[in-house]
C-alpha positions in Angstrom: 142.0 157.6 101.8 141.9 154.4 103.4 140.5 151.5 101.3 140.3 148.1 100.8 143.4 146.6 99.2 146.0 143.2 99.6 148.4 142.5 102.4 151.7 143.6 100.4 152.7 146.5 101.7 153.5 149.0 98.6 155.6 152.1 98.7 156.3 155.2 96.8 158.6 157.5 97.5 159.2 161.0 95.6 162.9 160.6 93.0 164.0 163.8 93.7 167.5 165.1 95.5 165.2 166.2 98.1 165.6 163.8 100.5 169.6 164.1 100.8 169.3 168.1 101.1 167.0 167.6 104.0 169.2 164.8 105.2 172.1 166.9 105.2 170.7 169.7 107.5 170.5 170.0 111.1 166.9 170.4 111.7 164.5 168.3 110.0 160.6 168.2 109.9 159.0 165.0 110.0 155.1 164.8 109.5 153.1 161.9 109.1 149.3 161.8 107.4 147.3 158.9 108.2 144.2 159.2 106.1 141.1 157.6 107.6 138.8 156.2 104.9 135.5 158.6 105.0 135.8 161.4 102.9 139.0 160.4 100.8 140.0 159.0 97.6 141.1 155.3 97.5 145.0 155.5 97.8 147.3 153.1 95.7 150.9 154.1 95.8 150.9 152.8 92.0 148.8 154.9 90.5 150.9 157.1 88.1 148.2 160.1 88.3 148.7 159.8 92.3 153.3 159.5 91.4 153.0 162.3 89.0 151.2 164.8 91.7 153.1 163.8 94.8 156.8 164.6 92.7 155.2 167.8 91.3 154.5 168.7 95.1 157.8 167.4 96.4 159.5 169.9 93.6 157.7 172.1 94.8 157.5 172.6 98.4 161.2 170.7 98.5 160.1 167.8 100.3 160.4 164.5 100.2 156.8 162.4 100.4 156.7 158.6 101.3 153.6 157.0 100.8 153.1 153.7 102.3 149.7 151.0 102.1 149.5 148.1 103.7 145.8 146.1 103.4 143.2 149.4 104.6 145.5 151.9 106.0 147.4 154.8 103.8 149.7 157.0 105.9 151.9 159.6 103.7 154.9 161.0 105.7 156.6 164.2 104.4 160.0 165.0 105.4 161.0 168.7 105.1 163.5 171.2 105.8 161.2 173.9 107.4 157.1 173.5 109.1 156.2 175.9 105.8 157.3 173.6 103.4 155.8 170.7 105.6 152.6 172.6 105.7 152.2 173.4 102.6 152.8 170.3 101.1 150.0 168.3 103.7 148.0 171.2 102.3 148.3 170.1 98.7 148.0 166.5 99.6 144.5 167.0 101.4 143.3 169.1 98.5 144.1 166.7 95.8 142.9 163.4 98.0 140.1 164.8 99.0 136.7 163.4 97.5 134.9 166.4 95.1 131.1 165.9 94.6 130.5 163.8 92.0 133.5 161.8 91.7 132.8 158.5 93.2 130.2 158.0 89.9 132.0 159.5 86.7 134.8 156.5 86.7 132.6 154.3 84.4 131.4 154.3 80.5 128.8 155.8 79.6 125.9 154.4 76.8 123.6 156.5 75.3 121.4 155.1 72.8 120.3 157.9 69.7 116.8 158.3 68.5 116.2 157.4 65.4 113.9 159.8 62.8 111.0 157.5 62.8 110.6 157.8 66.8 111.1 155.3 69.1 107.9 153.9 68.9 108.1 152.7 65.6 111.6 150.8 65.3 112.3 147.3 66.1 115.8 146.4 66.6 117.4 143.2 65.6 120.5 141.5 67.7 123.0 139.6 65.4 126.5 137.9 66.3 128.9 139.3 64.3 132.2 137.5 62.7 131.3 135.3 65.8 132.6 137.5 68.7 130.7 137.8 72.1 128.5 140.1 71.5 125.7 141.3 69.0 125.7 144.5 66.7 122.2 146.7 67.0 120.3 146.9 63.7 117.4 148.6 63.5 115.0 148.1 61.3 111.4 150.0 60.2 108.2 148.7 62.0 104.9 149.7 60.9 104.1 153.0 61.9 103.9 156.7 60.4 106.9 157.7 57.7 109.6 160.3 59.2 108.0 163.2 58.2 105.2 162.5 59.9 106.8 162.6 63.4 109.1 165.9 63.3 108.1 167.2 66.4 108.5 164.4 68.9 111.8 163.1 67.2 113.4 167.0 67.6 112.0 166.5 71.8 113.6 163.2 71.4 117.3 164.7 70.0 117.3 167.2 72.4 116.8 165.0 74.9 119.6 162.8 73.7 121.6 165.6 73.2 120.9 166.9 77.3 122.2 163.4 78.1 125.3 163.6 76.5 125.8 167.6 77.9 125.6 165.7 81.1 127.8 163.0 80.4 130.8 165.0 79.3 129.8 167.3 82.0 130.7 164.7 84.6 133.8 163.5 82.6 135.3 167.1 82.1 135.0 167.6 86.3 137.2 164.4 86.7 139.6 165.0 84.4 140.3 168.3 85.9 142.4 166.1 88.9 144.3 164.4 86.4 147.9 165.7 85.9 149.1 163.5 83.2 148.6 164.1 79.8 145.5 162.9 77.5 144.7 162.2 74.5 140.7 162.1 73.5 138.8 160.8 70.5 135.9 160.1 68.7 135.9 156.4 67.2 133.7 155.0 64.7 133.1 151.4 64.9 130.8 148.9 66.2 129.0 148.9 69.6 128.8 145.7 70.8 126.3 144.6 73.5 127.6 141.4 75.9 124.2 140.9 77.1 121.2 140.1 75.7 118.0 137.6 76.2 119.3 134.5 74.5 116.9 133.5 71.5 115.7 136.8 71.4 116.7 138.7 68.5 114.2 141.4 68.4 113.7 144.6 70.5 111.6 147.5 70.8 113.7 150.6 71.1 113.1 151.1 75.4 114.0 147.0 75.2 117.5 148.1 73.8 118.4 150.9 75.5 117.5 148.7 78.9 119.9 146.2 78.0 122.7 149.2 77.4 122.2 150.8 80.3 122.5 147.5 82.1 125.2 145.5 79.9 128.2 148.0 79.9 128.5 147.9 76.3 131.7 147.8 74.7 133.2 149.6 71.1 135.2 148.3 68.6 136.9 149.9 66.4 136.6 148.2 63.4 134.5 148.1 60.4 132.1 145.2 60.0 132.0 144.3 56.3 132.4 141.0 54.4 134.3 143.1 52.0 137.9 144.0 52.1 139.5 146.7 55.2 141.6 148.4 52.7 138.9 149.0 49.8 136.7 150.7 52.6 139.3 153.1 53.2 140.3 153.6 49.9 136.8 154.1 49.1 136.1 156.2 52.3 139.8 158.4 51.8 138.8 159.3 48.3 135.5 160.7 49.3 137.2 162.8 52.6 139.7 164.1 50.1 136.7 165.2 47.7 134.7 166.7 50.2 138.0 168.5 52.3 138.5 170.3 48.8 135.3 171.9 48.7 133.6 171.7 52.5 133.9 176.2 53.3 136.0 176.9 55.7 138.2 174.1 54.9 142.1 174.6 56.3 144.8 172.4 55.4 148.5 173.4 54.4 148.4 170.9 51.5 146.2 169.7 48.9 144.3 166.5 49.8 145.9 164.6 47.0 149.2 164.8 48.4 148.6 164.2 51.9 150.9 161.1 53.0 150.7 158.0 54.9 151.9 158.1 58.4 153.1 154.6 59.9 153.1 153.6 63.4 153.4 151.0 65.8 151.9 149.9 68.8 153.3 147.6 71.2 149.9 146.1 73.5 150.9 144.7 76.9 148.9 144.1 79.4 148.6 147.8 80.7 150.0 149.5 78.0 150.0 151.0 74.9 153.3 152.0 73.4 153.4 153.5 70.4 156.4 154.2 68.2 156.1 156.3 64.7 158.2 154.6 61.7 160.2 156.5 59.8 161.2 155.9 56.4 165.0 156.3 55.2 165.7 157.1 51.5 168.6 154.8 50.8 171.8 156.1 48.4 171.4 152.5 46.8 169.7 151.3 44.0 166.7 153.8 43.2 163.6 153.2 45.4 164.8 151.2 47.7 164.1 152.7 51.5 164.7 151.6 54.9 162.6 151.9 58.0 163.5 153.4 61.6 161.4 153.7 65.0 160.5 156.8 66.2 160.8 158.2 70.2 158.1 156.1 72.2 155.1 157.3 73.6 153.2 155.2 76.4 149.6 155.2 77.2 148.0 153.5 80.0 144.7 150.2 79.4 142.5 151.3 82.3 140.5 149.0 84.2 137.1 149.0 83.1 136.2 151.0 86.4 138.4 154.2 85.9 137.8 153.7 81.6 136.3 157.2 80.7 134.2 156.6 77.8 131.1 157.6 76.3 129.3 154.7 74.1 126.8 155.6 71.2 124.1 153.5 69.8 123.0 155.1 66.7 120.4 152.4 65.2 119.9 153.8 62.2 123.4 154.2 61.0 125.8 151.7 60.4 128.6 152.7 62.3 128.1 153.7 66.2 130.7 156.2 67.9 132.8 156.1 71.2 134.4 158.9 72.6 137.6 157.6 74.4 140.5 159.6 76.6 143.3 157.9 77.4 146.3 159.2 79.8 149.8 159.0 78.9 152.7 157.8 80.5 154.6 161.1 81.6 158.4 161.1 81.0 159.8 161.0 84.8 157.4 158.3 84.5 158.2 156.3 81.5 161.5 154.0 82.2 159.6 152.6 85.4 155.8 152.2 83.4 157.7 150.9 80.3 159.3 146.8 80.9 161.3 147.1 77.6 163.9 149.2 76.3 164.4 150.9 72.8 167.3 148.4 72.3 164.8 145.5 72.6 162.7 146.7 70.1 165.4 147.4 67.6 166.9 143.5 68.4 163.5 142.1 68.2 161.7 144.3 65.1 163.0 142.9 61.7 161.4 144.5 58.6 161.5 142.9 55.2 161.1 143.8 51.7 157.6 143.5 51.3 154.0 146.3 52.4 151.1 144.9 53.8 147.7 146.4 52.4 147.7 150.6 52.8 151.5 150.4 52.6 152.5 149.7 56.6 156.4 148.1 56.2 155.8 144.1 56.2 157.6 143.0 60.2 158.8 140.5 61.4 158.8 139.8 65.6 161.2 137.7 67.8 158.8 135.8 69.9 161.7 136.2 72.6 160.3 139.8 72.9 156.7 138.8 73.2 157.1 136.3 75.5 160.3 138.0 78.0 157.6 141.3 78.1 154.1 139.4 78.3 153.3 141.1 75.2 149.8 140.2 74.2 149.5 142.2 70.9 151.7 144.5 67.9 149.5 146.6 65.9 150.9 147.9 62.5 148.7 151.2 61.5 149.1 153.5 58.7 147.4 156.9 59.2 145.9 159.6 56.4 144.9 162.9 58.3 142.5 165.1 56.8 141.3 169.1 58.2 137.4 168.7 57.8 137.6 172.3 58.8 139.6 174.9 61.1 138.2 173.1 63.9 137.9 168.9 63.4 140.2 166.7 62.2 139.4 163.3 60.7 141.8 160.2 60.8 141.3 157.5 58.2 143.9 154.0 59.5 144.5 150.1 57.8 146.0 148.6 60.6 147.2 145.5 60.7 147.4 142.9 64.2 149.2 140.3 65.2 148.7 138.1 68.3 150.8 136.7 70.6 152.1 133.9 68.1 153.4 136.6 65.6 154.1 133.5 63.1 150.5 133.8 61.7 149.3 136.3 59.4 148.1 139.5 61.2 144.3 140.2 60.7 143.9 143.3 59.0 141.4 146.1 59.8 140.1 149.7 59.1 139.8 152.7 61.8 138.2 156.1 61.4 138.6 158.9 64.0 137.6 162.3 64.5 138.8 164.5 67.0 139.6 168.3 67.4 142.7 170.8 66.4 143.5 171.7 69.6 142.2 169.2 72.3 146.0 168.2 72.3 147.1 171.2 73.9 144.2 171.6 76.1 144.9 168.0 77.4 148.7 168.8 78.1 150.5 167.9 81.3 149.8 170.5 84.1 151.1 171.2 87.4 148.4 170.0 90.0 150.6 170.9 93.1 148.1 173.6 94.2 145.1 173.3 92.2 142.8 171.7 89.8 142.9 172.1 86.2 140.9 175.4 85.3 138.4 173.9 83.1 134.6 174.3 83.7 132.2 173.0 80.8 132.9 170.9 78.2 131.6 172.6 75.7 133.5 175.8 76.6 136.5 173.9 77.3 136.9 171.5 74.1 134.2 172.9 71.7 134.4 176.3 71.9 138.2 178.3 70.9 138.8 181.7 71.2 139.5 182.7 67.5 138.2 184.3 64.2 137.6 180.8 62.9 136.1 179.3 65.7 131.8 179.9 66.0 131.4 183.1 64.5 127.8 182.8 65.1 127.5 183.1 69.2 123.8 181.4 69.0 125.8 178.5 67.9 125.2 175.9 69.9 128.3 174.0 70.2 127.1 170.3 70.9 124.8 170.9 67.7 128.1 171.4 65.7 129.7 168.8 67.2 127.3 166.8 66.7 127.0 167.4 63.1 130.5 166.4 62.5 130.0 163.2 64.3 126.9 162.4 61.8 128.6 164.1 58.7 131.6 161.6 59.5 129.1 158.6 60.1 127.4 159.5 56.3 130.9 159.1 55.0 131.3 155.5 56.2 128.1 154.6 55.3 128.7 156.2 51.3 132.2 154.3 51.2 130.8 150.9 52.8 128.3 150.4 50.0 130.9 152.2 47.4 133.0 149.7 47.9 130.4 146.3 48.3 128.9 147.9 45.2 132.3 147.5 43.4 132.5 143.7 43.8 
């Protein structure tokens, strides 16, 4: 698991009481691993997936693992009490670090590009700099050619194909994340897919022009709405029409009716390689009547990937306003978290004023010491407030205003609208598990994520479940596109 890496020599070693109880006997087995680079993973004794393995394999054999790199050489030394435990633990580093077919490709986004109805043939798509960002939006727009209905046929080929693309795409994803121990979260966004590469003066493709520039560019998602028209009138406009249709879609589940479903504010603390989110709390104050008070929630951490280990899957969708990404992220575990995390609760409750004013949706106006931004190389503090909606007893849908600042917290923040959809229970499946001995025990994605065992999951076995999935996905794109022009129509 040699690779290629800088001079400083980096160590990990296991924080367990492991080491003293070996210490403290008589006999003592001492094994060292030199891993040669053919056939194994690339070895960086920071890697918190690589940390959160190694301990739960020191708990378990009772060992105590050093790993040390220095430039292309990885050497991992285990120190045990008996040759079992020292055995067994070399046998669960070499299954873990070992390189699984397939692996050296999944670590990058993927684009796929939808067909639209009309067929590919017959669509032009136009390139546009939006707000004046680096990048240009996809718009496609009708060429001459036959109407829909006159190409059925091919354009069902087409969506099948599209849809075998994106089997194979989450195929790939759901065999990595099997060797991932930590934690995940995994969504669906809605926003804009941006391309950062494009013919310059050229603002008009044919559809196998555009997806050659996806498939070459890297494209990358936003997930914000792109509309000359107010964030929070979108998702006023867009919660009013999930709260209609989550009161009569069949099958609906929710504990609550849709009118009283409340806010939920949070806060997200952006550093260079993190995410750390806090929920606020509101306090109901025995004062005068009304008056509340705010409080910050236990902190969860999630880790910015480099764009080569990012696990995304990118979705052009010409014809529709709003594209889709589906995004997994890994969080911080808590043996984990003090070292990942450079500031302490007691920073943030020094450094987080709120005052007596809301921002648009209702998020607690802040104020930030720019102390705290600039002691923690803090690049970013996102203020979101949440509505959460049961589509049905399998998706939910997310509706967010969130609200940014930048590193110079003095200015305004800029204020902007999310939408996510994701499923009940990918959660739990995504939980922290013990990768001591083996893999996760997942196999498709479909099975693993789409399909539940349950009265309410897919009654119909000839259900395909990437056709349901899918159908969400576009019932949830309809949705922005009805509340974008409810709400440009209202001005």
């Amino acid at each position: 698991m040699a690779s290629g890496g800088g001079s400083t020599l980096r160590i990990f070693s296991t924080q367990s009481n492991n080491l003293t109880v070996v210490q403290a006997n008589k006999i003592m087995v001492e094994i060292t691993l030199p891993l040669p680079a053919h056939g194994y993973k690339d070895v960086d004794p920071g890697e918190l997936d690589l940390q959160t393995i190694i301990n739960q394999i020191a708990q378990k054999f009772r060992v105590h693992l050093e790993v040390d790199f220095d430039e292309s050489d990885a050497i991992i030394t285990v120190f045990a009490l008996n040759k079992p435990g020292a055995h067994g633990a070399l046998n669960a580093l070499r299954n873990i670090l070992v390189c699984k077919s397939g692996e050296k490709s999944v670590w990058r986004p993927f684009a796929l590009v939808r067909p639209p109805r009309s067929g590919k043939e017959n669509m032009k798509t136009v390139l546009q700099t939006v707000g004046g960002k680096n990048g240009a939006r996809p718009t496609a727009t009708n060429a001459r050619g036959p109407k829909s209905s006159d190409a059925g046929p091919v354009v069902k080929a087409q969506e099948e194909e599209y849809k075998e693309e994106l089997k194979k795409a989450l195929a790939f994803t759901v065999q990595n994340l099997k060797h991932v121990p930590n934690k995940m979260r995994m969504r669906v966004h809605f926003g804009t897919f941006r391309l950062r590469e494009w013919k310059k003066g050229q603002t008009e493709y044919t559809f196998s022009e555009l997806e050659s520039i996806v498939r070459r560019a890297g494209p990358r998602g936003t997930s914000s709405i792109d509309k000359h028209i107010g964030q929070a009138e979108i998702a006023d406009a867009l919660r009013s029409r999930v709260a209609s249709i989550c009161g009569s879609v069949p099958r609906t589940v929710r504990s609550d009716s849709v009118d009283d479903i409340k806010p939920v504010h949070s806060l997200v603390i952006i550093t260079k390689n993190l995410h750390v989110e806090l929920g606020v709390d509101t306090i109901q104050t025995k004062g005068r009547a009304g008056q509340v008070t705010y409080t910050f929630g236990p902190p969860a951490a999630f880790r910015r990937e480099k764009r080569s280990r990012a696990i995304e899957i990118l979705n052009s969708c010409p014809e529709g306003h709003y594209d889709w990404i589906l995004e997994i992220h890994n969080q911080i575990d808590t043996q984990d978290f003090n070292a990942a995390i450079p500031f302490r609760s007691t920073d943030i409750r020094n450094s987080f004023k709120f005052t007596n004013n809301v921002l648009p949706g209702g998020f607690p106006a802040i104020t930030v010491l720019a102390h705290f931004m600039n002691t923690f190389d803090v690049e970013g503090i996102l203020g979101r407030t949440t509505w959460s909606y049961m589509l049905n007893s399998e998706y939910c849908v997310e509706v967010s205003i969130h609200h940014k600042w930048g590193s110079d917290t003095k200015l305004p923040p800029v204020t902007g609208t999310g939408v996510t959809l994701y499923g009940s229970d990918w959660d739990d499946d995504m939980d922290l598990e013990d990768l001591s001995t083996a893999p996760r025990k997942w196999n498709d994605f479909g099975k693993q994520f789409l399909h539940v065992d349950g009265p309410t999951r897919h009654r119909n076995p000839d259900t395909d479940p990437y056709d349901d999935f899918l159908n969400r996905v576009r019932f949830v794109g309809n949705l922005l596109d009805e509340a974008a022009d409810e709400a440009a129509s209202s001005h």
